[in-house]
C-alpha positions in Angstrom: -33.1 -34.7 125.7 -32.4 -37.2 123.1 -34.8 -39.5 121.3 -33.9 -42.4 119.7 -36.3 -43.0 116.3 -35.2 -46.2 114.0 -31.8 -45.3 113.2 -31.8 -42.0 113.6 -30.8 -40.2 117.2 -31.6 -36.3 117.6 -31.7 -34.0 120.4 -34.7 -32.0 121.2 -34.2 -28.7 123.1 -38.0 -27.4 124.5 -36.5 -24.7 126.0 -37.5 -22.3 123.5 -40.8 -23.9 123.0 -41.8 -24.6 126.6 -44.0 -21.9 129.0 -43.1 -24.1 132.5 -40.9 -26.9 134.3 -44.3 -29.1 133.4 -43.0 -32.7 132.0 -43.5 -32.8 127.9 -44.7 -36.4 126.4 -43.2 -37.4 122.8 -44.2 -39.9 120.7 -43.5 -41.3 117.2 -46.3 -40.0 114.7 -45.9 -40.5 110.4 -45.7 -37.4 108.3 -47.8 -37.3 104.9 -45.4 -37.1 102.1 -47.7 -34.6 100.5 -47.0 -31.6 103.1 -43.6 -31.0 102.3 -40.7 -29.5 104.5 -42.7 -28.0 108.4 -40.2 -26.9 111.0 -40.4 -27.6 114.5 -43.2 -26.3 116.5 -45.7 -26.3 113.7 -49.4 -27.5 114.8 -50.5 -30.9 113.2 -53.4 -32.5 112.3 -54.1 -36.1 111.8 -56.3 -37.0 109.1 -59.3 -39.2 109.8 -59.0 -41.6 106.6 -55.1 -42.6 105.9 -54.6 -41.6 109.9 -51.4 -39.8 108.9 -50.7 -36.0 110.2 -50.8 -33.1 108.2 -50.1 -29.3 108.9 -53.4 -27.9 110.9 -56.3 -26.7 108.6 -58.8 -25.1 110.5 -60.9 -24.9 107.5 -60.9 -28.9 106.6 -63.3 -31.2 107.2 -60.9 -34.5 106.6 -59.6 -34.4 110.7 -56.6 -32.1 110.0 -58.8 -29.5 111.1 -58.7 -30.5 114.6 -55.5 -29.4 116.4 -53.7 -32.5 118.0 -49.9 -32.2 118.4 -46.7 -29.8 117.7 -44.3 -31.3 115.4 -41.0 -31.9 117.7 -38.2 -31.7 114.6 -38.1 -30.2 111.5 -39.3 -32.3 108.7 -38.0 -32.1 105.0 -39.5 -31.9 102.0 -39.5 -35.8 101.3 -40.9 -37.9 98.7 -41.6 -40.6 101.1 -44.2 -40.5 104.2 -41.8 -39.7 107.6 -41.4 -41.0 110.9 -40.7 -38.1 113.2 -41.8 -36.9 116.7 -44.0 -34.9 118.2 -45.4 -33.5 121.1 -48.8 -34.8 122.4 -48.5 -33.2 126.5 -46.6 -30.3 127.8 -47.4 -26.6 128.6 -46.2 -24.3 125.6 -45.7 -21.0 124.5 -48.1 -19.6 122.0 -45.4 -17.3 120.4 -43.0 -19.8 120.0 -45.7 -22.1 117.8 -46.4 -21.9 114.0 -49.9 -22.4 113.9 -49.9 -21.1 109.9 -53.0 -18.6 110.4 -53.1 -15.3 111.8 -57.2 -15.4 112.7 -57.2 -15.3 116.6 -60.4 -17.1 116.5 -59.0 -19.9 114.6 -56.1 -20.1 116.9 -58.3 -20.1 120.0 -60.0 -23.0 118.9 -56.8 -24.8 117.9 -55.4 -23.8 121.7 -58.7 -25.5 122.7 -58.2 -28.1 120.3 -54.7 -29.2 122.1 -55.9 -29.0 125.5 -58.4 -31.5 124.7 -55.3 -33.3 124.2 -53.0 -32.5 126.7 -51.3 -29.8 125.6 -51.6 -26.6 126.7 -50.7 -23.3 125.6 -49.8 -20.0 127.5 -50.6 -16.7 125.8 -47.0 -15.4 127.8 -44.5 -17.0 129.9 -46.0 -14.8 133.2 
């Protein structure tokens, strides 16, 4: 699929990220440029004050610690804040996500987090 973002045009494969023929939803979302370079798939957060998404931190308290999207392209390391995509509906593969904690428990409640959302997330691809 291609997506066509300001003046920039990338295509998305979801193969290896999707558990299901399900349709995905993407939308725009603006990267902090404090996180630094994330690659596809990672789990976001979007912080409650500048409203701006940030790697997932189950163990904030500023909003990034709720689980609300998967980060569609990789992002650089970038001085400015970025305009990127993500995906906000869909059914997804645990494996294939970078959730950036090993806990199971924290991950569980991130899974839960998404569904809230929209997205869900399959343990396998049975």
């Amino acid at each position: 699929m291609t997506e066509n973002y300001g003046i920039t045009e990338e295509t998305l494969s979801e193969a290896d990220f999707l558990a299901g023929s399900h349709p995905t939803v993407i939308v725009p979302v603006v990267i902090s440029d404090t996180v630094g370079a994330l690659s596809r798939g990672r789990i976001l957060g979007r912080n409650s004050t500048d409203h701006k998404y940030y790697d997932w931190d189950p163990d904030a308290s500023d909003g990034t610690e709720v689980a609300r999207t998967i980060l569609a392209a990789d992002v650089a390391d970038e001085t400015i804040d970025v305009k990127t995509l993500a995906w906000v509906h869909g059914v997804f593969r645990k494996d294939a996500l970078l959730w950036g904690t090993t806990d199971s428990a924290k991950i569980a409640r991130g899974m839960r987090d998404l569904q809230a959302t929209g997205i869900f997330v399959k343990a396998d691809q049975a």
